[in-house]
GUTOR-125800 format. One record per residue (C-alpha): x, y, z. Coordinates in Angstrom, 2 decimals. Layout:
# residues N
<rec u="X" v="Y" w="Z"/>
...
This chain:
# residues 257
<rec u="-96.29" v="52.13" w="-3.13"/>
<rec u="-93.93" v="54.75" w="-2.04"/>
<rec u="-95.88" v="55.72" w="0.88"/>
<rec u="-95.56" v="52.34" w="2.02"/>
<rec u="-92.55" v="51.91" w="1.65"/>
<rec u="-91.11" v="54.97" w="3.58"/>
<rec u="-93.97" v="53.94" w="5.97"/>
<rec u="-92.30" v="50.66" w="6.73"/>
<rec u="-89.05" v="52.13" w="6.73"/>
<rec u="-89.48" v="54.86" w="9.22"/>
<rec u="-91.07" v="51.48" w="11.37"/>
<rec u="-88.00" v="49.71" w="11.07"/>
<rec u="-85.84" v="52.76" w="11.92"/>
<rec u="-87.48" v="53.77" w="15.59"/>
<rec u="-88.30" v="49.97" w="16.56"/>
<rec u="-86.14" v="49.38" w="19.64"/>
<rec u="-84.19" v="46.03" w="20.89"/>
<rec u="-85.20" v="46.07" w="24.75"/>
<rec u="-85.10" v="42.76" w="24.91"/>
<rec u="-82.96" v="39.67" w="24.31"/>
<rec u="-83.04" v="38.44" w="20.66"/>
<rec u="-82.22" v="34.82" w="18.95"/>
<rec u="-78.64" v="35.16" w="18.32"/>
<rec u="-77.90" v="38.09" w="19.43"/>
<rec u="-74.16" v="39.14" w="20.26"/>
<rec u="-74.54" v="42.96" w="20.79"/>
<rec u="-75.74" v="45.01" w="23.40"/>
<rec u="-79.68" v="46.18" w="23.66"/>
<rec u="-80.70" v="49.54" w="23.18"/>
<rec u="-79.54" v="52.20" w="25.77"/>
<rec u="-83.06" v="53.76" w="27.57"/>
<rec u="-80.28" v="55.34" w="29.77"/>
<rec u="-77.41" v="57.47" w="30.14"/>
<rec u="-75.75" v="55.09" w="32.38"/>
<rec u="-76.14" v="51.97" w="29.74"/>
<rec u="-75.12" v="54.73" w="27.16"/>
<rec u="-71.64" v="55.49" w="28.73"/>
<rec u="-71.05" v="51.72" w="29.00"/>
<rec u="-71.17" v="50.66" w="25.75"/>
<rec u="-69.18" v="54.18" w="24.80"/>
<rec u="-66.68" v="52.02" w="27.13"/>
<rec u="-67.32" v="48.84" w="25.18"/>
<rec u="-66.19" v="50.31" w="21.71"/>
<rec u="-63.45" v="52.38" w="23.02"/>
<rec u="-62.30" v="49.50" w="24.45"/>
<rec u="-62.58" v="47.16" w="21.74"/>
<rec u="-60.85" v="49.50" w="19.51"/>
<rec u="-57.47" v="49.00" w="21.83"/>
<rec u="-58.08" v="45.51" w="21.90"/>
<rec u="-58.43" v="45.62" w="18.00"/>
<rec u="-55.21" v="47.24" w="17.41"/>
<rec u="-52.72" v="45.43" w="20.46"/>
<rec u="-54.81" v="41.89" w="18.56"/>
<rec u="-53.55" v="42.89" w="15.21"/>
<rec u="-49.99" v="44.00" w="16.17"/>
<rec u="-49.57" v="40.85" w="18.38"/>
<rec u="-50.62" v="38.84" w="15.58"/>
<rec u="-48.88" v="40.53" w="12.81"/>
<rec u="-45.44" v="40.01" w="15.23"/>
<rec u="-45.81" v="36.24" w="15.68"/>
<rec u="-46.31" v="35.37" w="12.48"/>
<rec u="-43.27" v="37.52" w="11.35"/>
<rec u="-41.44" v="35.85" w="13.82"/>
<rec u="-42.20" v="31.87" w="13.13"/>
<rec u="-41.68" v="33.20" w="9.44"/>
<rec u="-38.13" v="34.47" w="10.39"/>
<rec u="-37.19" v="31.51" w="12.46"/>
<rec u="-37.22" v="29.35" w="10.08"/>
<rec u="-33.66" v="27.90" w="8.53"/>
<rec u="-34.15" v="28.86" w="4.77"/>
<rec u="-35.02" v="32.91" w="5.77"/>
<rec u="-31.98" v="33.38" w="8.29"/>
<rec u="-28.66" v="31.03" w="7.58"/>
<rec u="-27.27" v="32.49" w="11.06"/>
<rec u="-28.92" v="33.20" w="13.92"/>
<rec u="-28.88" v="36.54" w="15.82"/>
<rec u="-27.03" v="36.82" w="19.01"/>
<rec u="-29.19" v="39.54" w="20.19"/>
<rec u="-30.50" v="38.21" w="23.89"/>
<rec u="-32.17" v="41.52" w="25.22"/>
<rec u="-32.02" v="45.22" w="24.66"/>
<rec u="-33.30" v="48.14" w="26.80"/>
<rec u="-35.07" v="50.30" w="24.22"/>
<rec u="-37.41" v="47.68" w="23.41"/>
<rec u="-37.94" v="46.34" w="27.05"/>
<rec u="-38.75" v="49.96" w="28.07"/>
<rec u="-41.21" v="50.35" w="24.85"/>
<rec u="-42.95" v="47.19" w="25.66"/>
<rec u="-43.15" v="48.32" w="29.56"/>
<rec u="-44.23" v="51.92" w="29.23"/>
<rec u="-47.09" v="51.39" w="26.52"/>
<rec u="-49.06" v="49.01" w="28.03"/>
<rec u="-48.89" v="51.29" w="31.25"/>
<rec u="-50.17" v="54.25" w="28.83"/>
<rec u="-53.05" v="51.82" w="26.96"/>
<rec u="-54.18" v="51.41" w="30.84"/>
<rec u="-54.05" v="54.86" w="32.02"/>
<rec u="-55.59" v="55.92" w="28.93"/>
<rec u="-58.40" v="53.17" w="29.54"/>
<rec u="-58.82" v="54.03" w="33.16"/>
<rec u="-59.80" v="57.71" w="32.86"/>
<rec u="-63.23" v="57.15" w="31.15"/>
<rec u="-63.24" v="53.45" w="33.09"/>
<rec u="-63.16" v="55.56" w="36.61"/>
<rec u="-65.78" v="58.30" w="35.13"/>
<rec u="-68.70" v="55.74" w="34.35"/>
<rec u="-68.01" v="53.57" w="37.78"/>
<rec u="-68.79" v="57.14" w="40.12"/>
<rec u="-71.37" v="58.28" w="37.47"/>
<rec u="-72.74" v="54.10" w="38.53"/>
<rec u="-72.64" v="54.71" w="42.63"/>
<rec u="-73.84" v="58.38" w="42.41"/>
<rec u="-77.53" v="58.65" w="43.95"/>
<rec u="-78.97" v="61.88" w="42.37"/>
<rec u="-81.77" v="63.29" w="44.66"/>
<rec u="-84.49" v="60.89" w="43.85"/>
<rec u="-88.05" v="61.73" w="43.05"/>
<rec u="-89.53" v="58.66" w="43.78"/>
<rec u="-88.20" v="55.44" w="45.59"/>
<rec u="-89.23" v="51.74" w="44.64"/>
<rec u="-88.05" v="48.79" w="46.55"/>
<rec u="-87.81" v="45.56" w="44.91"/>
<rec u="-87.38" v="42.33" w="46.82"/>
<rec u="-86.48" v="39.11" w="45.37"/>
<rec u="-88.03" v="36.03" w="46.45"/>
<rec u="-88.05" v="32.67" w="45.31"/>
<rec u="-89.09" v="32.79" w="42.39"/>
<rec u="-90.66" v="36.28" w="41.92"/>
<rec u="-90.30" v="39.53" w="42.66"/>
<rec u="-92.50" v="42.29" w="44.73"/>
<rec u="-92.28" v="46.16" w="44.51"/>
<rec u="-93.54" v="48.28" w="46.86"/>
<rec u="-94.09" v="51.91" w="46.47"/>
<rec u="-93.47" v="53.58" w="49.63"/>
<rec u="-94.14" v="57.49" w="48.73"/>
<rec u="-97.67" v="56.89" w="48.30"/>
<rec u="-99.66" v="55.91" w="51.34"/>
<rec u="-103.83" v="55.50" w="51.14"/>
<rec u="-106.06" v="56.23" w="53.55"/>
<rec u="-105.24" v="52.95" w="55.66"/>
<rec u="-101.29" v="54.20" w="55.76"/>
<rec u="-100.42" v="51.58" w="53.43"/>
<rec u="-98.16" v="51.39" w="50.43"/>
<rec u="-98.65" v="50.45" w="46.98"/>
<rec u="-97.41" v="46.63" w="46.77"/>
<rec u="-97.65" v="44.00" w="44.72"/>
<rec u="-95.91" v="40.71" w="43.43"/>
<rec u="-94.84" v="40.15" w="39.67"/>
<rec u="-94.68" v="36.37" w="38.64"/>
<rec u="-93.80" v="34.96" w="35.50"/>
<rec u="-96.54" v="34.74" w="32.74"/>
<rec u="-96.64" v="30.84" w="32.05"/>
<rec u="-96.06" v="29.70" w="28.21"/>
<rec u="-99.74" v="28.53" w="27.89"/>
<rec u="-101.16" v="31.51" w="28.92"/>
<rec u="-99.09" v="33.98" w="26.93"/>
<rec u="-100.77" v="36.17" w="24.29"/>
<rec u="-99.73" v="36.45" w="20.52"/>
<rec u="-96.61" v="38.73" w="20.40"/>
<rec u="-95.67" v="38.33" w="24.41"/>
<rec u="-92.16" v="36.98" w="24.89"/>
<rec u="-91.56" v="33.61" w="26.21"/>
<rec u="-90.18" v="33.48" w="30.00"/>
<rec u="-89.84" v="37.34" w="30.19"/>
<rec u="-93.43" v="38.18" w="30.63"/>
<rec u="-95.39" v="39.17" w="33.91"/>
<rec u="-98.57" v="39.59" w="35.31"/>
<rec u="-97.77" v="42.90" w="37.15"/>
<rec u="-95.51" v="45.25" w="35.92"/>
<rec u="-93.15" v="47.54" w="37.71"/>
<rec u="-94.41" v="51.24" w="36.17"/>
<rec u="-92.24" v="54.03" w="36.33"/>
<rec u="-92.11" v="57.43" w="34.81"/>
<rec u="-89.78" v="58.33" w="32.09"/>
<rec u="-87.31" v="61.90" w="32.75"/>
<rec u="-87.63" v="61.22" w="36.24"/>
<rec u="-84.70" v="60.14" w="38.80"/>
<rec u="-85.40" v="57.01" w="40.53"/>
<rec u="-84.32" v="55.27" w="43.43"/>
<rec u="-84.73" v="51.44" w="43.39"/>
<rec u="-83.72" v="49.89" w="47.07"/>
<rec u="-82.68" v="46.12" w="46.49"/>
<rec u="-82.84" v="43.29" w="48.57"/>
<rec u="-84.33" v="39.69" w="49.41"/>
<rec u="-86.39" v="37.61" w="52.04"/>
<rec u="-84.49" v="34.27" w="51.66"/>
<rec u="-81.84" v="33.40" w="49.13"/>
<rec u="-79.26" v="36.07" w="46.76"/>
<rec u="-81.16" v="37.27" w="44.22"/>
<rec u="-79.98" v="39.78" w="41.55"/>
<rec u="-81.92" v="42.66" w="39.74"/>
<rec u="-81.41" v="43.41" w="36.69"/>
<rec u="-82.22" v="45.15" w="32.92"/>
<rec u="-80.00" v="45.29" w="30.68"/>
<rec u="-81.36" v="48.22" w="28.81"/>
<rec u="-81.32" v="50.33" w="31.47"/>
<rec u="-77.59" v="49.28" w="32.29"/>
<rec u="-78.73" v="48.37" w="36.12"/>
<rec u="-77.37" v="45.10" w="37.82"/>
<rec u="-78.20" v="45.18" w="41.48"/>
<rec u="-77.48" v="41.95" w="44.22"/>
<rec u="-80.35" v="42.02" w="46.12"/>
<rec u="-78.61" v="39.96" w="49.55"/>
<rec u="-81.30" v="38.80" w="52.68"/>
<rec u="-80.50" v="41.01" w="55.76"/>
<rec u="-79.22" v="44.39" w="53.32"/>
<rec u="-80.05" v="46.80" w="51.52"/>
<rec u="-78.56" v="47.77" w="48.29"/>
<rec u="-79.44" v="51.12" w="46.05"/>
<rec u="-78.93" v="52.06" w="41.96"/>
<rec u="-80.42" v="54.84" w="40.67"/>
<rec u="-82.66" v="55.31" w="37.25"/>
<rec u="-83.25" v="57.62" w="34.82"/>
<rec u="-84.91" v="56.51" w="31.73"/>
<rec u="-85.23" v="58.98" w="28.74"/>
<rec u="-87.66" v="56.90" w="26.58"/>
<rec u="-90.86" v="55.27" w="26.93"/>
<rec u="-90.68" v="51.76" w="26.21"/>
<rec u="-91.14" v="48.35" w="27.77"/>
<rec u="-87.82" v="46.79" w="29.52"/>
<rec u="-87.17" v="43.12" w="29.99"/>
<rec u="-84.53" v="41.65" w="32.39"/>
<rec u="-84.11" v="38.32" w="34.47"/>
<rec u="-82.91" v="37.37" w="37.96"/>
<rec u="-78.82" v="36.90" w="37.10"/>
<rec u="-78.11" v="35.38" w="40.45"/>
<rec u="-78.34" v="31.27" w="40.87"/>
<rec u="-81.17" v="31.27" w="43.18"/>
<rec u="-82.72" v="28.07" w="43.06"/>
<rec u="-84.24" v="25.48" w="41.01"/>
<rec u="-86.64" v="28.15" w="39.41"/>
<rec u="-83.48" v="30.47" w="39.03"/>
<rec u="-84.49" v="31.18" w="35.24"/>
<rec u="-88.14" v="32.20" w="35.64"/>
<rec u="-88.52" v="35.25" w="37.55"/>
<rec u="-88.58" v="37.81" w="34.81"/>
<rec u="-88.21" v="41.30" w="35.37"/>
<rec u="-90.44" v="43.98" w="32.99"/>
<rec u="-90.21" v="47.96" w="33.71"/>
<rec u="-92.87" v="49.83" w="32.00"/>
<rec u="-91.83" v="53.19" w="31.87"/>
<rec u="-94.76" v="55.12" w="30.37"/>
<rec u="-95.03" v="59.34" w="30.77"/>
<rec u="-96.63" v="61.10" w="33.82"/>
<rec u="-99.57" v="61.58" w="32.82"/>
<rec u="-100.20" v="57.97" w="32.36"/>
<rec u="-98.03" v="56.86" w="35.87"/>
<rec u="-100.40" v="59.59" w="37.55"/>
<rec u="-103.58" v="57.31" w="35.95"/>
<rec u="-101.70" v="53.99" w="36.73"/>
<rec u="-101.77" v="55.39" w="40.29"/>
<rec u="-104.89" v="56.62" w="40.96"/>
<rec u="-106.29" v="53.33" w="39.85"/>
<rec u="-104.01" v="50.93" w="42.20"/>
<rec u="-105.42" v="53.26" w="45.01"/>
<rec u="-108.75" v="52.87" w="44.07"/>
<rec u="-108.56" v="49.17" w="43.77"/>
């Protein structure tokens, strides 16, 4: 009985939220370093946001409590003063500057392109996407390339997620830098996972770039979050990031099909 019970424990410990849950209000797993540093942000953040909420709070009620008749008889004529207008001025500026340091930090850690190992481009179109692999060329100087559509609810298998499933996967190595290029054939698209911490416009006529590096294998679910058309909401996006070995395999067999 023990056993089991450490057995379903340890389950419970290592299972992983890579994908949206009902009622969920917190942020999904970090598979990244980048996702990791932004919801470092979040807390620090929230823990100045916390603190001004309380103190902003705590001095409104005191004053409507003080305002009132019964608590002062006569009423101050105090109308400004200069130590408390420079308090009031200065901290804020020091919250900010304090805030912008780590805010500044994550944002060129975002737009810095590491030497990639591999490039993927990923085009949005309505309503799907296609990936094309353009380091590996067969013997007829073509690319690997294929489209990933939307699983449809009556075809979905016990334990597949509704509206976030696909029938092609976009497989990618984990400890490996990444370049994904970005872009669409028609409309504004937008790529993105929030595990991975990656939220890319893909625009018609351009080419945008993010970088990836994924420390864990796992399965990664994300959704088109640009208005793109009636089907907006069903052109899922689902990264598979597996270990070389494995990619190698996954590789060898698109060639050979």
């Amino acid at each position: 009985m023990k056993v089991m019970f450490f057995m379903i424990f340890n389950l419970l410990t290592i299972s992983l939220c890579d994908s949206p849950e009902s009622w969920q209000i917190g942020f999904q797993d970090p598979a990244t370093p980048i996702m990791e540093g932004i919801i470092n942000l979040h807390h620090d953040l929230m823990f100045f946001i916390c603190i001004i909420s309380i103190f902003v709070t705590w001095i409104l009620i005191r004053t409507l409590w003080l305002f009132e008749n019964s608590q002062n008889k006569i009423s101050s004529n105090l109308t400004h003063g200069i130590f408390i207008e420079i308090i009031w001025t200065t901290t804020p500026a020091l919250i900010l500057i304090i805030i912008a340091i780590p805010s500044f930090s994550l944002l060129y850690a975002m737009d810095e392109i590491v030497s990639p190992t591999i490039t993927i481009k990923a085009l949005g179109h309505q309503w799907y996407w296609s990936y094309e692999y353009s380091d590996y060329i067969n013997e007829s100087y073509e690319p690997i390339n294929f489209e990933s559509y939307m699983i449809p609810e009556e075809d979905l298998l016990t334990g597949q997620l509704r509206l976030l499933e696909v029938d092609n996967r976009m497989i990618i190595p984990i400890q490996t830098h990444i370049r994904i290029i970005v872009s669409a054939t028609d409309v504004l698209h937008s790529w993105a996972i929030p595990s991975l911490g990656i939220k890319c416009d893909a625009i018609p006529g351009r080419l945008n770039q993010a970088s990836l590096f994924i420390k864990r294998e796992g399965l990664y679910y994300g959704q088109c979050s640009e208005i793109c058309g009636i089907n907006h909401g069903f052109m899922p996006i689902v990264i598979e990031a597996t270990n070389l070995k494995n990619y190698i395999i996954w590789l060898s067999n698109k060639f050979i099909i």
